[in-house]
Every structure is written in C-alpha cells, then in structure tokens.
C-alpha angles and dihedrals in degrees: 000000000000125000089244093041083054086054099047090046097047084050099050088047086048091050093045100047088054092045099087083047092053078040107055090036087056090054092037083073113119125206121266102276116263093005088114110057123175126215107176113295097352131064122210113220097211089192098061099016091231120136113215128187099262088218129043132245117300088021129105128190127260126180101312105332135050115261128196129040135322109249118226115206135161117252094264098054090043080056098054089050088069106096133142106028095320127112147167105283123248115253093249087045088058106035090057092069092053121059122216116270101005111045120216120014112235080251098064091039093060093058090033100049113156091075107157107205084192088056099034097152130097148193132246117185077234108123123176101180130013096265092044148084139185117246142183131221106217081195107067105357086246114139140205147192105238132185106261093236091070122113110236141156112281126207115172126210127196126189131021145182 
C-alpha cells in the first residue's frame, strides 16, 4: 500500500472510530428546558405555539405517562381522526419534535411517553402524489414518503404561531 493509501486508511478508521462519541453527544442534546408544558392530556410547544395530544391515538393518559396500545391506522383514517381542531401535523410540525439521528431527546420523551419502538411511524398531513404521505420515524427523525394505505402511529396537533 502507498504511503497516501496508508493515510487515507488510518483517517477513515480515525473518523469512524469517533463517529458513535459525536454521535452519542448529538443525541445526548436535551430540549430547550420548559418548551414543552403539559396540561392533562395535551402539551403546549411554546416554541411553535402548536398543541399537540400528548398521547397518540388509542392511548389515554394515566398519571404521568400513556398507557394502552398504539393505534395503526392508514392516512385516511388518520384524516378522518382529526376532529375538533385538531389535525395531522405538517412534516416540518412533526419533525421538529424528533432530532436526526437520534430521534426524540430524553427531554421530549419524557413529555411524550407512550413511544412504541415496535410502531415508530408516524403520519404528516404532507402528501407529494395522490397514493403517498408523508411519515416520521420517532425513532431516528428519518422520514419517508409511505403509501397512504399503510398502517402507521398518529399524533394530532392544533394551533400555531
């Protein structure tokens, strides 16, 4: 191997050995303290002004944390949820809550307990063509454009800035 070959090697493994500590101090990020404030079974963002269900569809709050199981549905139906005020969020309204790569900071899970790992999409009122969505992973703050007869997560939001 080449002397600059041996260089190039020995950075790539030094960037790549660092990359889990950058990482893990980018997800280590909290929310900015107190923008997040619950009031029963709704949270107000005081950054965006937004309100958004503090638990999602088929949950109810209990105490401090959402109990019972994470309702799928497909984006219709996850239309037709939205009553009262309340609608899907934008793409930009629900990624905002979720950081890249790590998902949601420890701040916003806290508020937001009932996170499912197993049901981690899910659905904007973003659409791009007439058979898909936009979705978002709470896992990891990727997002995707679905097929809107998928069955994924729903939070609704009302309000804004």
């Amino acid at each position: 191997m080449s002397m600059r070959g041996t260089v190039a090697a020995a950075t790539l493994i030094s960037v790549l050995a660092h990359a889990p500590a950058v990482l893990a101090a980018a997800c280590d990020e909290t929310t900015q303290p107190g923008r997040f404030v619950v009031k029963g079974d709704e949270v107000q963002d005081t950054k965006t002004g937004l309100t958004w269900q503090r638990c999602s569809i088929g949950q109810k709050v209990q105490g401090d944390t959402c109990s019972g199981p994470v309702q799928t549905m497909n984006w219709d139906q996850a239309k037709k949820a939205a009553k009262g005020g309340w609608r899907l969020p934008t793409l930009e309204e629900l990624t905002g809550i979720t950081l890249q790569p790590c998902g949601m900071s420890a701040e916003t899970k806290k508020v937001f307990s009932d996170f499912d790992p197993l049901t981690p999409w899910y659905w904007t009122g973003t659409t791009t063509e007439n058979n898909l969505a936009w979705i978002v992973g709470f896992n990891n703050g990727s997002t995707f454009n679905g097929y809107r007869t998928a069955p994924n997560a729903v939070r609704l939001v009302k309000g804004g800035k």
